[in-house]
C-alpha positions as CSV (number, residue, x, y, z in Angstrom):
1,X,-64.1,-27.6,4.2
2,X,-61.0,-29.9,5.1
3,X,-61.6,-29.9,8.5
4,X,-65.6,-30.8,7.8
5,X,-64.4,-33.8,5.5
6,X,-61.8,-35.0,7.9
7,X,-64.6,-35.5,10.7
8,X,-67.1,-36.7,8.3
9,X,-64.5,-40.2,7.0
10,X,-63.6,-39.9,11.1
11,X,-61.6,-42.9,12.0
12,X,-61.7,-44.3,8.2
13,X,-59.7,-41.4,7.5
14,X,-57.1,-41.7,10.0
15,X,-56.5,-45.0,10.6
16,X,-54.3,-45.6,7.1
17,X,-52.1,-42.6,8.1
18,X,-51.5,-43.7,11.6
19,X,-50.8,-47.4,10.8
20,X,-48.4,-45.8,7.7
21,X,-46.7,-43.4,10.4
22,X,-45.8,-46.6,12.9
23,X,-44.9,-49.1,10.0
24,X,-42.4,-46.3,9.2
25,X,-41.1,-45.6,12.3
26,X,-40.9,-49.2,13.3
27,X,-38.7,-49.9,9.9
28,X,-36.4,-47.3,11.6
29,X,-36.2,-48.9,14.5
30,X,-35.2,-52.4,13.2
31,X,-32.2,-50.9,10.6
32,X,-31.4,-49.1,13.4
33,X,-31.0,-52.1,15.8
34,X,-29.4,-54.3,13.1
35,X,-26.9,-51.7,12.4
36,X,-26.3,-51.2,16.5
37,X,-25.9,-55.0,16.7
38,X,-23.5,-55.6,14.0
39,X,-21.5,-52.8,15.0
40,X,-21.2,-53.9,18.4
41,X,-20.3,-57.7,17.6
42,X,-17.5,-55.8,15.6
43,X,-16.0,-53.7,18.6
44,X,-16.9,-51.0,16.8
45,X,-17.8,-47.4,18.6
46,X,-20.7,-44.9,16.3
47,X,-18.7,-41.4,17.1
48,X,-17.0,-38.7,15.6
49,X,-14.0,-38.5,17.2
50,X,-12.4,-39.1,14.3
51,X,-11.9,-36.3,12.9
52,X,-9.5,-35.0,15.8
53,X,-7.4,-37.6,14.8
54,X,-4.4,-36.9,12.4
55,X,-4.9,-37.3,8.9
56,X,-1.3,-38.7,8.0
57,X,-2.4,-39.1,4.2
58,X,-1.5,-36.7,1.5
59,X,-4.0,-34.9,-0.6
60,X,-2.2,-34.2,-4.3
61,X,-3.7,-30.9,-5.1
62,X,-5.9,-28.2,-3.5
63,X,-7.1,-25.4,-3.2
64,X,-6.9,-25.0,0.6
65,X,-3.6,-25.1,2.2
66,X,-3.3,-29.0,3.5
67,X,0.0,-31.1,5.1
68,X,-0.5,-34.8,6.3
69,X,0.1,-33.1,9.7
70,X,-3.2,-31.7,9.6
71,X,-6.9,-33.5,11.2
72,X,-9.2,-35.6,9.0
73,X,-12.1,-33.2,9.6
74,X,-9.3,-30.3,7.7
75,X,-8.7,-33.0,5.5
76,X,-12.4,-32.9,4.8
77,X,-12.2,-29.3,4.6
78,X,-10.0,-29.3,1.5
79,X,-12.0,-32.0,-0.5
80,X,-14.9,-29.9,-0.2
81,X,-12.9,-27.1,-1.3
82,X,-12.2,-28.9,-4.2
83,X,-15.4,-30.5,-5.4
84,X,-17.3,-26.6,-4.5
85,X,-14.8,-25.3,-6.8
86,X,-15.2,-28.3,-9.7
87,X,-19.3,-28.3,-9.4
88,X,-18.9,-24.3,-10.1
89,X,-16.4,-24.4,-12.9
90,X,-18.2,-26.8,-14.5
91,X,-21.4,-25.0,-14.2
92,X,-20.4,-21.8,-15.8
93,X,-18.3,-23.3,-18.6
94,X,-20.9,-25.8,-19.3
95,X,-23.6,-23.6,-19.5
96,X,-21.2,-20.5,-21.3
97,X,-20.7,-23.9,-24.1
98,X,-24.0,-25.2,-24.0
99,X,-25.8,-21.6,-25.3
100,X,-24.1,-21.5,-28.5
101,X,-24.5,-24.9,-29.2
102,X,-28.3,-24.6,-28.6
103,X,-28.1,-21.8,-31.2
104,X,-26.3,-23.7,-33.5
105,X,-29.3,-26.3,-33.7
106,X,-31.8,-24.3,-33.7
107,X,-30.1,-22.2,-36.7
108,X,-31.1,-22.7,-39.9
109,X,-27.4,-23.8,-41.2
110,X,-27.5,-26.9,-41.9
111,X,-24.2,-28.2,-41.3
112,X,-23.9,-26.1,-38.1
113,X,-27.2,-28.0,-36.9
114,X,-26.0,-31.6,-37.5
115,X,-22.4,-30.6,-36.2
116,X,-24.1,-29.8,-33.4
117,X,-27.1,-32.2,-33.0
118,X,-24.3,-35.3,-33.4
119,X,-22.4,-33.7,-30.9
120,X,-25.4,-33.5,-28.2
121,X,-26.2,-37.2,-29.5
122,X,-23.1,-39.0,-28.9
123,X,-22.0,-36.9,-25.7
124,X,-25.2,-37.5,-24.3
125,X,-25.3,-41.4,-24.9
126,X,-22.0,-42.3,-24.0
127,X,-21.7,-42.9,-19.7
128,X,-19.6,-40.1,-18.2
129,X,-17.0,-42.5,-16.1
130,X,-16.3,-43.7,-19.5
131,X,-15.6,-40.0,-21.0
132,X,-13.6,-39.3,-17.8
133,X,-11.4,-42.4,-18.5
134,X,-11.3,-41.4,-22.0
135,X,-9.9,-38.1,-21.5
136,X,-7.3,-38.9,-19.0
137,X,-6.0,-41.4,-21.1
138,X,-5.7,-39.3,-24.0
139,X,-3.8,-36.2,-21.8
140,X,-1.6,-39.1,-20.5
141,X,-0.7,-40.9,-23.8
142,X,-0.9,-37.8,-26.4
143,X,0.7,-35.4,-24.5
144,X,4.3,-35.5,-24.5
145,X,6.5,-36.3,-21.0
146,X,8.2,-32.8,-19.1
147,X,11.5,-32.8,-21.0
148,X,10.0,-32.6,-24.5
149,X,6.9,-30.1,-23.3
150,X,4.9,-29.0,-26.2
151,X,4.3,-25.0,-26.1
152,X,1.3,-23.8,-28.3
153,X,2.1,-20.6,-26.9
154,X,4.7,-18.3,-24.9
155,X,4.5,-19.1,-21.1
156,X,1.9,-22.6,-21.8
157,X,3.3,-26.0,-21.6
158,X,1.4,-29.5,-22.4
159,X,3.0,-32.8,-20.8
160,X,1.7,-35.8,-19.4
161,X,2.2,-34.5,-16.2
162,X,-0.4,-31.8,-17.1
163,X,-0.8,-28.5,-18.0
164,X,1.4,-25.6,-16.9
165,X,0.6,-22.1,-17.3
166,X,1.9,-18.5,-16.5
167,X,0.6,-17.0,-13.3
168,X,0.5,-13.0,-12.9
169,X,1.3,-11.6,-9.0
170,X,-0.1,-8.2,-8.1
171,X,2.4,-5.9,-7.2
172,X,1.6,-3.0,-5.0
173,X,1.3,-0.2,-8.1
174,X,-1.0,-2.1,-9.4
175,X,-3.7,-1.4,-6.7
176,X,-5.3,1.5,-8.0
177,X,-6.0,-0.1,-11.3
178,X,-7.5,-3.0,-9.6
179,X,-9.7,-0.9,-7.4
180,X,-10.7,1.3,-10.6
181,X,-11.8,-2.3,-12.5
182,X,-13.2,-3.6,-9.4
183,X,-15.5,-0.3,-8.8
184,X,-16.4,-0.3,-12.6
185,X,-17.3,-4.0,-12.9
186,X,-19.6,-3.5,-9.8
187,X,-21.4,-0.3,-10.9
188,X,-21.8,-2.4,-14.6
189,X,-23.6,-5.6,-12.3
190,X,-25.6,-3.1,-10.8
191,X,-26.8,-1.5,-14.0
192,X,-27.4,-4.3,-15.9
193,X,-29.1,-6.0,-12.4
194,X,-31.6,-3.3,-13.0
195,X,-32.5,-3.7,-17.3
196,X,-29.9,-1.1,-18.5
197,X,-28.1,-3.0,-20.8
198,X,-26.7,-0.1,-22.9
199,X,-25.6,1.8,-20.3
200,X,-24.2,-1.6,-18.7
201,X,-22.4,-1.8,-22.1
202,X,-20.7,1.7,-21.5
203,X,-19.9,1.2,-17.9
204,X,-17.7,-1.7,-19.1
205,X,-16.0,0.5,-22.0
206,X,-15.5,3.1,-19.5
207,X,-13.7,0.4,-17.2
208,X,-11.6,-0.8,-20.0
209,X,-10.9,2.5,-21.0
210,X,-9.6,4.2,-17.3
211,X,-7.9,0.7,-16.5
212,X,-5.8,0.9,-19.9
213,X,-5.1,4.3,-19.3
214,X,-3.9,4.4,-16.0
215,X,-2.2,1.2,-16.5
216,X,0.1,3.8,-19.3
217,X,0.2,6.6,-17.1
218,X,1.0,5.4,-13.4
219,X,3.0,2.5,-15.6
220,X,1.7,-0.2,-13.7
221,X,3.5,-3.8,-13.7
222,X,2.6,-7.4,-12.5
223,X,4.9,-9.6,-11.6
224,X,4.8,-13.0,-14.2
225,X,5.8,-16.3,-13.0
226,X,7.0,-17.9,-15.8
227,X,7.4,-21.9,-15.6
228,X,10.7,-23.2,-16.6
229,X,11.9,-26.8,-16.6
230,X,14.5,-27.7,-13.7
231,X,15.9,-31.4,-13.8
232,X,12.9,-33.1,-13.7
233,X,9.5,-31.3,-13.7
234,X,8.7,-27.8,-14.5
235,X,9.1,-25.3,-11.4
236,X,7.1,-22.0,-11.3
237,X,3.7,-21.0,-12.8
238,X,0.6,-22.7,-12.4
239,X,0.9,-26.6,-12.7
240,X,-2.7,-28.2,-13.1
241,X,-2.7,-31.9,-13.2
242,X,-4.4,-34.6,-15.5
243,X,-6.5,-35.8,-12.7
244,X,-8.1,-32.2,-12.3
245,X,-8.2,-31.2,-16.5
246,X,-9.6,-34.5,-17.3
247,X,-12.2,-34.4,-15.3
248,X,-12.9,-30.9,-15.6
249,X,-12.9,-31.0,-19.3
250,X,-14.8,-34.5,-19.1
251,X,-17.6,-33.0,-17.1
252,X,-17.8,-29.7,-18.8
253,X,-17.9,-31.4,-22.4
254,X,-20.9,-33.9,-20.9
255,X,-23.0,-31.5,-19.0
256,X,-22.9,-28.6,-21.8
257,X,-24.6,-31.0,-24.0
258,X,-27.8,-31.4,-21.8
259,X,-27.6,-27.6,-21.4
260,X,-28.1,-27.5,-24.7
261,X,-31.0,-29.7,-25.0
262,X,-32.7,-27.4,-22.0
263,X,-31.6,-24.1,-23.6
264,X,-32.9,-25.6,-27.2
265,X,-36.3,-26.3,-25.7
266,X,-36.7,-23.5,-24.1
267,X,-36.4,-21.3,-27.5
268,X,-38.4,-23.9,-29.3
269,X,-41.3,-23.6,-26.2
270,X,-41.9,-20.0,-27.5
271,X,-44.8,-19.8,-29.6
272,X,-43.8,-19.2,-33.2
273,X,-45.9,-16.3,-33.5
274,X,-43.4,-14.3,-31.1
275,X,-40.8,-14.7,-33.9
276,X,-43.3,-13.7,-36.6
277,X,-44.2,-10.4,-34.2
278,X,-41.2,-9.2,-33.5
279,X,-40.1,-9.5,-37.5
280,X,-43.4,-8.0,-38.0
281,X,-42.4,-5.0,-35.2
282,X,-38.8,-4.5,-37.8
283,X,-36.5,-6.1,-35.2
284,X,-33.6,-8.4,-36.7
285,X,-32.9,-12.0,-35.6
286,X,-30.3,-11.2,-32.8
287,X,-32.8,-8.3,-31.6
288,X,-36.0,-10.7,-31.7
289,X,-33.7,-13.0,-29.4
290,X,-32.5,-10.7,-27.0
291,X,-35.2,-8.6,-26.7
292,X,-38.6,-10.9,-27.1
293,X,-37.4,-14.8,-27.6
294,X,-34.7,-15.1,-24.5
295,X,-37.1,-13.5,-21.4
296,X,-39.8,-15.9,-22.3
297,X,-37.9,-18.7,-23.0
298,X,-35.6,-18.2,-19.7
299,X,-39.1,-18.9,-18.2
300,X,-38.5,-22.7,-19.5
301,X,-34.9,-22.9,-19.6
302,X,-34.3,-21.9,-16.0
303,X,-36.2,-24.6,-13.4
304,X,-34.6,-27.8,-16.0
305,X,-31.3,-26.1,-14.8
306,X,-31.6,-26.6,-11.5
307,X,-31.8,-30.3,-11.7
308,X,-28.8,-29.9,-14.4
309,X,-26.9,-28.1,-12.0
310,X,-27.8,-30.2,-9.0
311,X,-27.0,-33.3,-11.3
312,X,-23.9,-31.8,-12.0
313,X,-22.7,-31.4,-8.5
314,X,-23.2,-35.3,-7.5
315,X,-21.3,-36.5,-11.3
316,X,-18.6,-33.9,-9.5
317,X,-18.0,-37.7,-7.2
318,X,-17.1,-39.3,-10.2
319,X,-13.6,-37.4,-10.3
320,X,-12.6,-40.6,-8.0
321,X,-12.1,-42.5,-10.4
322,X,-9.2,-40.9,-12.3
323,X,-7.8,-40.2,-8.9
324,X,-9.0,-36.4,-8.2
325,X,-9.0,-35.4,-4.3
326,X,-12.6,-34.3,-4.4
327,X,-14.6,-34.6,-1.0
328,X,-15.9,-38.4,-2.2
329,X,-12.0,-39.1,-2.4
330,X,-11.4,-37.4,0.8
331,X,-14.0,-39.5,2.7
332,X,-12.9,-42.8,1.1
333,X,-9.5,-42.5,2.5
334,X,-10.6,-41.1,5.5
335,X,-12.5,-44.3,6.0
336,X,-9.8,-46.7,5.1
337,X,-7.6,-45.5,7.6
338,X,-10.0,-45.2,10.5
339,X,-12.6,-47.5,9.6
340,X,-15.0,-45.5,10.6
341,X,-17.6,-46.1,7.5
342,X,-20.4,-45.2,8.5
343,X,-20.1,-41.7,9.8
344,X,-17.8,-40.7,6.7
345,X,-21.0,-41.6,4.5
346,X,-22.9,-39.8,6.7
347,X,-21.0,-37.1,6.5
348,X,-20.9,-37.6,3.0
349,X,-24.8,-37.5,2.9
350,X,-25.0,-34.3,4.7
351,X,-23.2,-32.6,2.7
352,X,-24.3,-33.1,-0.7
353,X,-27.4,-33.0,0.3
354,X,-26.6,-29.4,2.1
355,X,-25.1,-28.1,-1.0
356,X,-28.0,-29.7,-3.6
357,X,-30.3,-27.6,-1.3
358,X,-28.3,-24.5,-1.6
359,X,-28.4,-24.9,-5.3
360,X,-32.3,-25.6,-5.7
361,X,-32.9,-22.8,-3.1
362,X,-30.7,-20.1,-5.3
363,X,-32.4,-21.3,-8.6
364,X,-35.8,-21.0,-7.2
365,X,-35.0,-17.9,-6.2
366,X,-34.1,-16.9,-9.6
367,X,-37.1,-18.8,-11.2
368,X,-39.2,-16.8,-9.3
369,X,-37.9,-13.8,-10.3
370,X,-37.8,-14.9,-14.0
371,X,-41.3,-15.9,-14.0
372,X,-42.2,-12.3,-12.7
373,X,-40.6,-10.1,-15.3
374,X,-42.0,-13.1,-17.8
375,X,-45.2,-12.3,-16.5
């Protein structure tokens, strides 16, 4: 039928396309010879060599091992380390926060639901550069400097130079035990993969249970590294700066309250009779939401959240501006040291747009098999 209404408009069909297809391609062709022209009155060469070149700036904290020493394109490297693993914290925190505070206002207390509806309000409404400014000024002025550290608890410290924490070291005794919890954890993703719940719920007790007791038995250790303070700053532990928890915090605060507003839809998109049934069928509240409200409102909740998630990787470029080494800080510095502009934002370009695809790919994935056991 296509092909029969193609030939019958004939020329008057493809005329508009063709003429579309060469304006396009001729607007390509003109940036591209304006850019070609202005970079060659500038002396300057379109190439990526680059990122051979030494990087000879530092990068504060990451998560990759970096030294000025090392090339730009490692020095890219480690700021897309970093921003993968912000984008991802902030996605599961954010969404772990944004689930009870969807409950919250759609429960019938009342001052749980405006606690939590003036929460969504004013996070939502207020621009996210200006909560990430907030919050690093706020760890920087409230929390006290090194020497006078505040400890809320044993082995935690709070100073303006950010937060310091404990780390544990595996020793070699302690392998056993973490094969035990590794094998149990992956036979309890496996159950509950396939719609066991319960006996996903006793796999984990049964974990718990054989890791406990052959901790006792084999008397397993792990090696703490406790921060202490040494002249100046604190030496040991974990140190995580106020670039990296203000903007973590910043972002995971902002983003849970638009998962909220998706999860909250998504409940109230079920039909009200579905509540009435399963009350009707003798199941309590928490049963009627597992069981019957939550697979058919995952059906609504689940494609919003891929633009959330998406929308929470490109904010991630926003740590700049309290001074976090994410990729978008990486490339800036790369650029004013080499001058090369143009293929740092292209590279910047490819990239997030690389990742953003990942994302919607795995979520679409996952929509479609929502929508399946919804059907």
């Amino acid at each position: 039928m296509r092909r029969r209404a193609r030939a019958a408009h004939g020329w008057g069909w493809w005329l508009p396309q063709v003429a579309l297809l060469l304006a396009l391609a001729g607007l390509v062709l003109v940036v591209a010879r304006t850019v070609s022209d202005n970079m060659e009155r500038q002396d300057m060469v379109l190439s990526l060599g680059f990122l051979r070149s030494t990087a000879e700036f530092p990068i504060a904290e990451s998560f990759l091992a970096y030294a000025p020493g090392d090339t730009i394109a490692w020095a890219f490297v480690v700021g897309l380390g970093n921003s993968i693993a912000l984008t991802l914290l902030i996605i599961v925190l954010s969404t772990m926060a944004g689930v009870p505070i969807a409950l919250a206002r759609h429960s019938g207390h009342m001052l749980a639901r405006t606690l939590a509806g003036g929460f969504v309000d004013l996070v939502r409404n207020v621009p996210l550069v200006v909560q990430l400014l907030f919050w690093y000024g706020v760890i920087l002025m409230a929390f006290p400097p090194a020497r006078a550290a505040a400890q809320p608890l044993p082995g935690l410290f709070l100073t303006n130079r950010g937060i310091t924490v404990t780390t544990v070291g595996i020793t070699g005794t302690a392998l056993p035990m973490i094969v035990t919890v590794l094998g149990g954890l992956t036979l309890t993703l496996i159950t509950a993969w396939r719609g066991h719940l319960h006996k996903a719920s006793l796999c984990t007790l049964g974990t718990i249970v054989a890791g406990s007791a052959l901790w006792i038995v084999l008397d397993l250790g792990l090696a703490r590294d406790v921060p202490h303070f040494d002249r100046f700053n604190f030496t040991g532990g974990l140190t995580l700066t106020p670039e990296f928890v203000a903007v973590l915090w910043g972002s995971v605060i902002y983003a849970s309250a638009f998962a909220a507003e998706i999860v909250r839809g998504g409940l109230d998109g079920v039909p009200r009779g579905q509540w009435e049934a399963s009350r009707a069928l003798g199941l309590s509240k928490r049963q009627s939401l597992r069981l019957v409200i939550v697979p058919q409102a995952l059906r609504m909740i689940v494609p919003p959240m891929n633009s959330q998630f998406i929308t929470i990787l490109k904010n991630s470029t926003l740590a700049l501006v309290v001074g976090y080494p994410d990729l978008n800080f990486v490339a800036n510095t790369a650029i004013n040291h080499t001058g090369q502009g143009l293929e740092g934002v292209a590279i910047l370009m490819l990239v997030f747009f690389t990742l953003a695809s990942a994302i919607s790919l795995a979520m679409n994935r996952l929509n479609a098999r929502v929508q399946r056991g919804g059907a």
